[in-house]
C-alpha positions as a printed NumPy array, in Angstrom:
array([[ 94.373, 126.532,  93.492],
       [ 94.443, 122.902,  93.051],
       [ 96.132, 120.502,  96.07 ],
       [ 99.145, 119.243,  93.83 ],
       [ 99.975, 123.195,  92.984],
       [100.051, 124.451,  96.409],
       [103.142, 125.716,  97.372],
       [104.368, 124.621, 101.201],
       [107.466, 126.581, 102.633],
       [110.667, 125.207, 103.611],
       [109.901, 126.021, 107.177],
       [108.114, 123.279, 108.736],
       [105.918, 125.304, 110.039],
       [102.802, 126.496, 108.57 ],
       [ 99.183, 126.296, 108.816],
       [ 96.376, 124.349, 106.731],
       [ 93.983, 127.159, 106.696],
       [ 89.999, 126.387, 105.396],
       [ 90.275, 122.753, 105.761],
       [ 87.165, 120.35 , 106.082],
       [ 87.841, 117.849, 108.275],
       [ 85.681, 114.395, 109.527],
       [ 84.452, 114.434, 112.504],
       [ 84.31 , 110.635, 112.973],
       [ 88.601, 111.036, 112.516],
       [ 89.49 , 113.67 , 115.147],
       [ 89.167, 113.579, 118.948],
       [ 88.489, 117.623, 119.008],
       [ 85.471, 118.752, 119.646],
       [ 83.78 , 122.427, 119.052],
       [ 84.646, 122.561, 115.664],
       [ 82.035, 124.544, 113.757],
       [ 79.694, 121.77 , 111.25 ],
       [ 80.498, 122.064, 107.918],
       [ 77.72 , 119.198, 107.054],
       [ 77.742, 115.363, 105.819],
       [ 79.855, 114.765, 109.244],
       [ 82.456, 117.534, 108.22 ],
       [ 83.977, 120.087, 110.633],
       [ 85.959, 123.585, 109.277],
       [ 89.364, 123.768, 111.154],
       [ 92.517, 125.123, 110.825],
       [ 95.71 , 122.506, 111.177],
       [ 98.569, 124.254, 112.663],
       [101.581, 121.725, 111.516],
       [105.141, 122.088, 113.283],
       [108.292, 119.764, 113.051],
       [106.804, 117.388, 110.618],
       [103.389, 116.857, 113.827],
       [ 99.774, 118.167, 114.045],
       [100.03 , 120.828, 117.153],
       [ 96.734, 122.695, 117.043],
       [ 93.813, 121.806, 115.154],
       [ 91.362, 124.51 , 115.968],
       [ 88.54 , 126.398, 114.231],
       [ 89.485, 128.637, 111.553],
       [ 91.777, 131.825, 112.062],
       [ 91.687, 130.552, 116.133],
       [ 95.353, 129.121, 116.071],
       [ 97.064, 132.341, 116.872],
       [100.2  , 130.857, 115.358],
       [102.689, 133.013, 113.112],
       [102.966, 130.706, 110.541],
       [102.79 , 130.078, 106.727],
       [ 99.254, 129.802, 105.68 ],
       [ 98.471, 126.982, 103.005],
       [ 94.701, 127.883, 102.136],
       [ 92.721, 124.391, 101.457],
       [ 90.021, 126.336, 100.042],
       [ 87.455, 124.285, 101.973],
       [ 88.559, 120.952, 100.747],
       [ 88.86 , 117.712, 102.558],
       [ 91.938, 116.699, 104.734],
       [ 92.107, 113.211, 105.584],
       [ 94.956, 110.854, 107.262],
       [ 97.185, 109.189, 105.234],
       [ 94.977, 106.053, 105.071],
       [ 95.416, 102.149, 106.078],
       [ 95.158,  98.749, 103.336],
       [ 94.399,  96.038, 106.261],
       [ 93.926,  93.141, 103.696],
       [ 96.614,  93.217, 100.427],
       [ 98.912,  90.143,  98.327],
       [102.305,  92.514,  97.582],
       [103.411,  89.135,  96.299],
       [100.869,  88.514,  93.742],
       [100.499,  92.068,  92.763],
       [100.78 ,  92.856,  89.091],
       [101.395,  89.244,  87.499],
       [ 98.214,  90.109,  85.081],
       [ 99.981,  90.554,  81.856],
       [102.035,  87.396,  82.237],
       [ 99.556,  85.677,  83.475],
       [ 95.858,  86.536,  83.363],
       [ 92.941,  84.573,  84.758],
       [ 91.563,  82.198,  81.808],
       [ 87.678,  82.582,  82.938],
       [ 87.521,  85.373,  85.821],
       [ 86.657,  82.51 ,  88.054],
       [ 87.811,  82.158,  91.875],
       [ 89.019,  78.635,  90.143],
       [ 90.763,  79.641,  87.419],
       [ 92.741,  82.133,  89.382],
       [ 94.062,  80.185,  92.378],
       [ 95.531,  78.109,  88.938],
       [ 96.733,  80.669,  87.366],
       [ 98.376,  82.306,  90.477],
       [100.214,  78.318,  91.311],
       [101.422,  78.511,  87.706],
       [102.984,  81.508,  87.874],
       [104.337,  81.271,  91.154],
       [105.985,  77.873,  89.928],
       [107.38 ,  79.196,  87.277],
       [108.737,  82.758,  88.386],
       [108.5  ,  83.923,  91.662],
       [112.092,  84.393,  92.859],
       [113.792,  86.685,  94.891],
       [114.081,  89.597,  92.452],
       [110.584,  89.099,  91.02 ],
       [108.796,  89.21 ,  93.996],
       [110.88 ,  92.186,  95.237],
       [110.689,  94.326,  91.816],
       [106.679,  94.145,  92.38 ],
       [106.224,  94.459,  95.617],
       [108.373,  97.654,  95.771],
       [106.197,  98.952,  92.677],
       [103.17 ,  98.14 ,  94.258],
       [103.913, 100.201,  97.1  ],
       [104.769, 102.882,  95.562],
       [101.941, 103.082,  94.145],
       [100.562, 102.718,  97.192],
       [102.473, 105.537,  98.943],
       [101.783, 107.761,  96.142],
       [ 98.015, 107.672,  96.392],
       [ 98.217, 108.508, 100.254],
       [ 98.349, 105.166, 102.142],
       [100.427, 104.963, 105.274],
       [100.46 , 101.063, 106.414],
       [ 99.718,  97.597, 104.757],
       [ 98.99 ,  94.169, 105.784],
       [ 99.848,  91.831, 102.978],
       [ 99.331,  88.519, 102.815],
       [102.093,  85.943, 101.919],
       [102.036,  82.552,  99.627],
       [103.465,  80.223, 102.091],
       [103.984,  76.752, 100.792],
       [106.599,  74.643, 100.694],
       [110.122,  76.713,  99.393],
       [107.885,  79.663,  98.567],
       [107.913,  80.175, 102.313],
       [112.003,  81.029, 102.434],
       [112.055,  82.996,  99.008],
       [109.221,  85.628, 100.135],
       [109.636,  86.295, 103.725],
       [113.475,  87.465, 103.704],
       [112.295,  89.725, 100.915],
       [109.201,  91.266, 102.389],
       [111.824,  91.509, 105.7  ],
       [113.863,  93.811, 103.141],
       [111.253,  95.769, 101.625],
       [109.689,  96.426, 105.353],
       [113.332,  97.787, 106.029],
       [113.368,  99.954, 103.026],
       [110.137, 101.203, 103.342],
       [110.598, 101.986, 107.35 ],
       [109.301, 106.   , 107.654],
       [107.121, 105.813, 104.641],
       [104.841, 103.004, 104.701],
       [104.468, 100.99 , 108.116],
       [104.167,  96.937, 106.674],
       [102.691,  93.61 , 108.47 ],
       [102.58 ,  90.162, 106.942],
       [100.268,  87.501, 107.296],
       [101.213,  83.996, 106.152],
       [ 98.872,  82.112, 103.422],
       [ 98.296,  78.726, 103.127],
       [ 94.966,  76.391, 103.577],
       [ 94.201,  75.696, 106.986],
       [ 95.038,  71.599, 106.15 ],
       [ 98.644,  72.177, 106.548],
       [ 98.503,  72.45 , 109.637],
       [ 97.836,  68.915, 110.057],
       [ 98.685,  67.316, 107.066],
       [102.232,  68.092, 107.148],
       [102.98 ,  69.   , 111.058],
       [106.614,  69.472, 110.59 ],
       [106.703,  71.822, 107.369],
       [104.221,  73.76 , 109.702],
       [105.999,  74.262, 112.795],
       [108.837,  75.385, 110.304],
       [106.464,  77.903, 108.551],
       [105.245,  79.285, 112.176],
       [108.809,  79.612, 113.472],
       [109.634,  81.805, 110.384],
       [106.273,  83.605, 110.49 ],
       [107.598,  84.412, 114.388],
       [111.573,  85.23 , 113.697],
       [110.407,  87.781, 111.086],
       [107.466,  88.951, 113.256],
       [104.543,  88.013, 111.705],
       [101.031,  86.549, 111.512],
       [ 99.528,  83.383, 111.738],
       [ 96.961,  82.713, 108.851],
       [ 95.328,  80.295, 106.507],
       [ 92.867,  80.185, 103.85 ],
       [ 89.401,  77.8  , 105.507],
       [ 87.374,  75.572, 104.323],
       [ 85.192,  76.761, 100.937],
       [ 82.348,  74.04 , 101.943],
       [ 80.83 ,  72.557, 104.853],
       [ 82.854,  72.593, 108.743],
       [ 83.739,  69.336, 109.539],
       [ 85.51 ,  67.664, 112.225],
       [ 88.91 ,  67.971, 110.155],
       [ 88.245,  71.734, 109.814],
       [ 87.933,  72.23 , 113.298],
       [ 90.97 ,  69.972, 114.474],
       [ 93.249,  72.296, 111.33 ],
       [ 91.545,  75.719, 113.021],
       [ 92.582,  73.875, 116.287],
       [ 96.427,  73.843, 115.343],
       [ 96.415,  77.172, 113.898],
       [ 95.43 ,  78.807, 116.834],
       [ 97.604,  76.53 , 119.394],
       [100.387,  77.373, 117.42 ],
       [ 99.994,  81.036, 117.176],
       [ 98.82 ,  80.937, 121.033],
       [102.351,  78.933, 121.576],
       [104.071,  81.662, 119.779],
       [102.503,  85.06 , 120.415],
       [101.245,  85.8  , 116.867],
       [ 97.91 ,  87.549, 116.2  ],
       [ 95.487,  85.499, 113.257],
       [ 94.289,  86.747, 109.942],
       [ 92.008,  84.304, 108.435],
       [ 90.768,  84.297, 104.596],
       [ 87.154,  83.007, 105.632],
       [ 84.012,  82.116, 103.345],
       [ 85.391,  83.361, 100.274],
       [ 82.787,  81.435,  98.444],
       [ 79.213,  81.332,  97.203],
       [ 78.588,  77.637,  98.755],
       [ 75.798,  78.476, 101.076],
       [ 77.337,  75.854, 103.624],
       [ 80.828,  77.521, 104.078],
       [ 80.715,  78.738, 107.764],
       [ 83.586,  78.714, 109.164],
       [ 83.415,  82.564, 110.621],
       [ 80.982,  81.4  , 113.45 ],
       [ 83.816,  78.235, 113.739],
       [ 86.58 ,  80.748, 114.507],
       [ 84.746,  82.359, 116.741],
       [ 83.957,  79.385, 118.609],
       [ 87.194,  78.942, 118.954],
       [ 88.286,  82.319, 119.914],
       [ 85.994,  81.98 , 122.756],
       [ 86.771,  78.028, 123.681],
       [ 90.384,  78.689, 124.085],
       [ 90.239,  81.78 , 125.701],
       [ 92.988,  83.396, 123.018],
       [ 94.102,  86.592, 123.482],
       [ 95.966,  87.818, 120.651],
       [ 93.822,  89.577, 117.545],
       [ 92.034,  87.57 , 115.059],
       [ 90.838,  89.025, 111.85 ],
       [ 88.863,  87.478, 109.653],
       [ 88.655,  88.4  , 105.96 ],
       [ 85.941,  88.008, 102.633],
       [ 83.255,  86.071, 104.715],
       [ 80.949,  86.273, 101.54 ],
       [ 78.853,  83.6  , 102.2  ],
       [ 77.428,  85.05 , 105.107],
       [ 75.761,  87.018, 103.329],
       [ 73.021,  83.985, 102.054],
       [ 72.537,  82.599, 105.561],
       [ 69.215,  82.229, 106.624],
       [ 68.29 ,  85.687, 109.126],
       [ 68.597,  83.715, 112.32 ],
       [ 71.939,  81.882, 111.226],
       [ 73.263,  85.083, 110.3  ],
       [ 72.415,  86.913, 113.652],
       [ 73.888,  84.113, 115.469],
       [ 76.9  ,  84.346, 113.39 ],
       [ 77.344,  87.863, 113.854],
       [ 76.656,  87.801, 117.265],
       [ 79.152,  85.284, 118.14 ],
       [ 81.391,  87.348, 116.092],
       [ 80.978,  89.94 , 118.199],
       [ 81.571,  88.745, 121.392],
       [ 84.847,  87.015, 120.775],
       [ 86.071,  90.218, 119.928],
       [ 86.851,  89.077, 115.699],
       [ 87.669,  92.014, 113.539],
       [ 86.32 ,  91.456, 109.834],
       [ 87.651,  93.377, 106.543],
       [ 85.271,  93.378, 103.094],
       [ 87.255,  93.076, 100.152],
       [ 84.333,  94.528,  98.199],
       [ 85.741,  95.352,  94.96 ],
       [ 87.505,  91.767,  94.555],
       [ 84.921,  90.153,  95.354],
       [ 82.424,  91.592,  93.082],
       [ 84.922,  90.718,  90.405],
       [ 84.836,  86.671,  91.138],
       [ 81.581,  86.303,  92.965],
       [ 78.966,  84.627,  91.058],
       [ 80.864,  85.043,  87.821],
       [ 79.21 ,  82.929,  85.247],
       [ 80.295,  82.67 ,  81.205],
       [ 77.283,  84.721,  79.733],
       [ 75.22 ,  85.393,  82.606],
       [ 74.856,  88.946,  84.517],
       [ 76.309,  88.226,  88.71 ],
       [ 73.155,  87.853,  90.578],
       [ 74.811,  88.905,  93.928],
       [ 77.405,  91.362,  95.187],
       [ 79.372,  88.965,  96.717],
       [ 80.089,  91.197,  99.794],
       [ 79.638,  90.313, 103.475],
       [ 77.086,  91.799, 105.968],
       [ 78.924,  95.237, 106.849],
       [ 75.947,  96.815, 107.861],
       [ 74.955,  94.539, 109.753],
       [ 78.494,  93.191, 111.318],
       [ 78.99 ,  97.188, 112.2  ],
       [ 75.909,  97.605, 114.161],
       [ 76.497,  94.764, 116.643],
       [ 79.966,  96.146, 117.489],
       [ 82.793,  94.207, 115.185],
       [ 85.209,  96.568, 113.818],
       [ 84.995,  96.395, 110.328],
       [ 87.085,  97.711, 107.445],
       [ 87.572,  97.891, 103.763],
       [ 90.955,  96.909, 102.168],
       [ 92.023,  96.826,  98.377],
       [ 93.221,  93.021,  98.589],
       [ 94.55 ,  91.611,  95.373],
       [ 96.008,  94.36 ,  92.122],
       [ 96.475,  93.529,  88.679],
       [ 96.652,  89.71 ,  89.506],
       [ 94.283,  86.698,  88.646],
       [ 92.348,  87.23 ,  91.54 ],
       [ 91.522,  90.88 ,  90.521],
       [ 92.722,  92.099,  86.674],
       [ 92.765,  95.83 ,  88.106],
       [ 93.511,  97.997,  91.102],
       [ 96.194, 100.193,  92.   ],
       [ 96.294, 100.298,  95.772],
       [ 94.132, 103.3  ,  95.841],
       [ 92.383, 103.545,  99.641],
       [ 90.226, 106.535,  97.927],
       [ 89.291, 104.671,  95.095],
       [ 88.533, 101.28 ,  97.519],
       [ 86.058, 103.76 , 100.053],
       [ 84.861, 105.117,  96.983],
       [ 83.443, 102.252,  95.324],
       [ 82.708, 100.639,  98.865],
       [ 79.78 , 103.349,  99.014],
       [ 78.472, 102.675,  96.015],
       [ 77.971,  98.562,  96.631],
       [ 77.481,  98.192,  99.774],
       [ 75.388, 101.248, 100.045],
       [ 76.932, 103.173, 102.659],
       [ 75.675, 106.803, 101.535],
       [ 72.417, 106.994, 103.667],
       [ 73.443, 105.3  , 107.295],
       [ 76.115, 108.163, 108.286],
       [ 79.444, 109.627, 107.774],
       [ 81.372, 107.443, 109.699],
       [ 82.389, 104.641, 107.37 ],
       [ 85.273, 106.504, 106.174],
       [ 86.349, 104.74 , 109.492],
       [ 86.713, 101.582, 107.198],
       [ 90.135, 102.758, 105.327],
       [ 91.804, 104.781, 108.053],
       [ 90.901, 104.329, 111.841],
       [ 89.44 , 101.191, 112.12 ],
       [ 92.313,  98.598, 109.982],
       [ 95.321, 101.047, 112.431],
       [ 93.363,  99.324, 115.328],
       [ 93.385,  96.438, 114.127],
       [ 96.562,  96.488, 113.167],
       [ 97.769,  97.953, 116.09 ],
       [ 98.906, 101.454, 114.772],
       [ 97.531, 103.958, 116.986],
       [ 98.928, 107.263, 115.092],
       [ 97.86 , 106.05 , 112.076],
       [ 94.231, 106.886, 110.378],
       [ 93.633, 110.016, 112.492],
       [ 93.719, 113.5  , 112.816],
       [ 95.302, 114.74 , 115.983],
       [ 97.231, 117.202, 117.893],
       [100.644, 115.334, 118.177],
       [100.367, 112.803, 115.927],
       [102.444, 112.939, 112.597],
       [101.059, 115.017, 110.183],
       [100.395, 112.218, 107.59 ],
       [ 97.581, 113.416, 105.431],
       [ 95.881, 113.86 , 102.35 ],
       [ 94.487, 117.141, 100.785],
       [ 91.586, 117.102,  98.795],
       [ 90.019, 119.955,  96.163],
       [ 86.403, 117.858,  97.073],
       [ 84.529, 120.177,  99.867],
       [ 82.239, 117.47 , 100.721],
       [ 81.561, 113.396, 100.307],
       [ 79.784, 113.898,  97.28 ],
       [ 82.674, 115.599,  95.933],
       [ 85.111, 112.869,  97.122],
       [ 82.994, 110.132,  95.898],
       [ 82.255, 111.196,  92.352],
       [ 85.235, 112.09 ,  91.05 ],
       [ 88.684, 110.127,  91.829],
       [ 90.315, 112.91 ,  93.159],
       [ 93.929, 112.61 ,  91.607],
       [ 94.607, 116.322,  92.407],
       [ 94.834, 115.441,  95.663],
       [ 98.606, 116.359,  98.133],
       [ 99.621, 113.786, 100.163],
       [102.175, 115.126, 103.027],
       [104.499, 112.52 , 104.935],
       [105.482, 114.197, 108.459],
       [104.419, 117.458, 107.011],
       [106.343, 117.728, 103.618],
       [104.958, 116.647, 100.638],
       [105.585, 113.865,  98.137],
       [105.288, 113.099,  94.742],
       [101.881, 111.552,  94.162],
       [102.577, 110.661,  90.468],
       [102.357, 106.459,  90.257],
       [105.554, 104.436,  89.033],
       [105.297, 104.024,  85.024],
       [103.711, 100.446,  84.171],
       [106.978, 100.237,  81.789],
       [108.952,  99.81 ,  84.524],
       [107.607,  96.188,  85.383],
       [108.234,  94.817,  81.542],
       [111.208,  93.332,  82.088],
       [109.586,  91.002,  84.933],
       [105.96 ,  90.954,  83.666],
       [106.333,  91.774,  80.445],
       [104.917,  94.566,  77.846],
       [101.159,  94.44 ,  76.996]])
């Protein structure tokens, strides 16, 4: 029987019988090894929570059984790095080249010219519905935050947080390059006071070349100011090919100079990737020991790294996960930009993000942990600790595969899978594209 076909009860209580569950995702140990870093168990749900989860036929409960048929359960799963705001802008206005370039032009044009209340609330509600129907149970988005841009987005994302409250958990990070923050002081205490009244995070887009002395006095203010205000940082960082774009060891510095003690994430850092070994290690390392968090946007980037007109990419354009993993930052993978001039495709799919993560940054022979990347790891992070896991009395938020192992999951994109929200389940069929034609327009 296929996931989307299995029939729950009406009682709340019931068992998920034959289930295949990862290891690296549950506290509970003695599970018998069902291989590739899979356990067989038996999820006892009651009253919407996870109260048992025990080896098979060992609950003991009298409940409903839902046989899984050996497929994978997962948690509902976590998007650390997202732009709601840009989302799905593509057929109005599409990237001219595929260039990092021609889409931050693109993406001022459009916002110029259209992004008012109702726009940016029409797409970001579709977006996460697609989101929610796919199995995701938090997002951090990232929000344009220039000049009147600033007012228009953040009462609406305030709204849709609201509406969305018991379905999808939602942060925001404000956007804007780093030079604001001295360039125009007073539009920048503004931005942080409305970044704090709606409870948010402090951002910023850095430098794409060489740290200077102006780079460090901007990353300077930034951090003051969120330091002054209690707000956690979420950089974009080395989103760049320029070989001399470091300003991830900068932030650390700084982390560590000041002494701050709220969480700093830093996102992209592609050009760390073509540091020389030792710059690279001492990167990392200092990285690691101010305690900076770092999310791979690895399908993005691989769209506008290195792109060319007429010549194959010659890089991946992804950071140093392997590498940033082994000396102890907690890393992640997010979906970052959808349908938008930064990325022409995407649908907010956390399976479809882990899936392809595997495949570029090669993930398939060091372990079965990674799945950490799109569930456990962006909750910490982000400060969710019942999100991304599979425990006894935490919600049961999950996702039921038919795929019985990680090969399964990761060559086919499993869109039989159930998705349950506090133990019921939900529609998993995407809005209509339609739907966004009046604001977007028809293909």
């Amino acid at each position: 029987m296929r996931p989307h076909s299995l029939t729950f009860p009406q009682s709340d209580d019931f068992i998920l019988a034959n289930a295949r569950v990862p290891l690296c995702l549950t506290s509970t140990r003695g599970l018998p090894p069902a291989g590739e870093g899979l356990s067989a168990c038996d999820l006892l749900v009651r009253g919407g929570r996870i109260v048992a989860v025990a080896a098979p036929r060992a609950t003991g409960a009298n409940a409903a059984v839902i046989d899984c048929d050996q497929g994978i359960v997962l948690p509902r799963l976590v998007d650390l790095h997202t732009h709601l705001d840009k989302g799905h802008i593509w057929p109005r206005r599409p990237n001219p080249d595929g260039t990092h370039a021609g889409a931050r032009v693109s993406v001022m044009e459009d916002r110029a010219a259209n992004w008012n209340a109702d726009d940016v609330r029409a797409r970001m509600d579709f977006a996460l519905r697609c989101a929610y129907a796919h199995g995701t149970s938090a997002v951090r988005t990232h929000i344009d935050s220039l000049g009147k841009q600033a007012a228009i987005s953040w009462p609406v994302f305030n709204e849709i947080r609201e509406a969305w409250k018991g379905r999808i958990d939602l942060q925001a990070v404000a956007l804007f390059p780093i030079d604001y923050a001295i360039d125009d002081e007073p539009a920048f205490r503004q931005l942080v006071a409305l970044v704090a009244r709606y409870g948010g995070i402090l951002g910023g887009m850095t430098y794409l070349g060489a740290v200077d002395e102006r780079c460090h006095r901007a990353l300077g203010r930034v951090f003051e100011a969120a330091a002054a205000n209690g707000l956690d940082l979420d950089f974009h960082v080395d989103e760049t090919d320029d070989s001399e774009a470091r300003t991830l060891s900068a932030i650390a510095n700084t982390v560590q100079a000041m002494g701050f003690a709220g969480r700093v994430l830093a996102g992209h850092c592609c050009s760390l990737a073509l540091a020389s070994d030792a710059e690279r290690e001492d990167t990392i390392n200092r990285v690691a020991d101010a305690g900076v968090s770092v999310v791979s946007l690895p399908i993005c980037n691989m769209y506008l790294m290195g792109r060319k007109a007429n010549r194959t990419p010659l890089w991946r354009g992804v950071t140093v996960l392997h590498e940033l993993a082994a000396a102890g930052v907690v890393v992640s993978a997010a979906s970052d930009n959808t349908r938008d001039p930064f990325y022409a495709y995407g649908d907010l799919d956390l399976l479809e993000v882990y899936r392809e993560s595997v495949r570029i940054l090669q993930l398939d022979h060091t372990g079965p942990d990674w799945l950490r990347l799109v569930s456990s790891s962006p909750a910490q992070v982000m400060g969710l600790q019942s999100h991304g896991r599979i425990d006894v009395g935490l919600p049961a938020d999950l996702i039921i595969l038919r795929a019985r192992s990680f090969n399964e999951m990761n060559s086919r994109p499993q869109n039989d899978r159930a998705v349950l929200v506090k133990g019921r389940p939900i529609d998993t069929t995407p809005p209509d594209y339609r739907e966004l034609d009046p604001w977007v327009g028809a293909p």
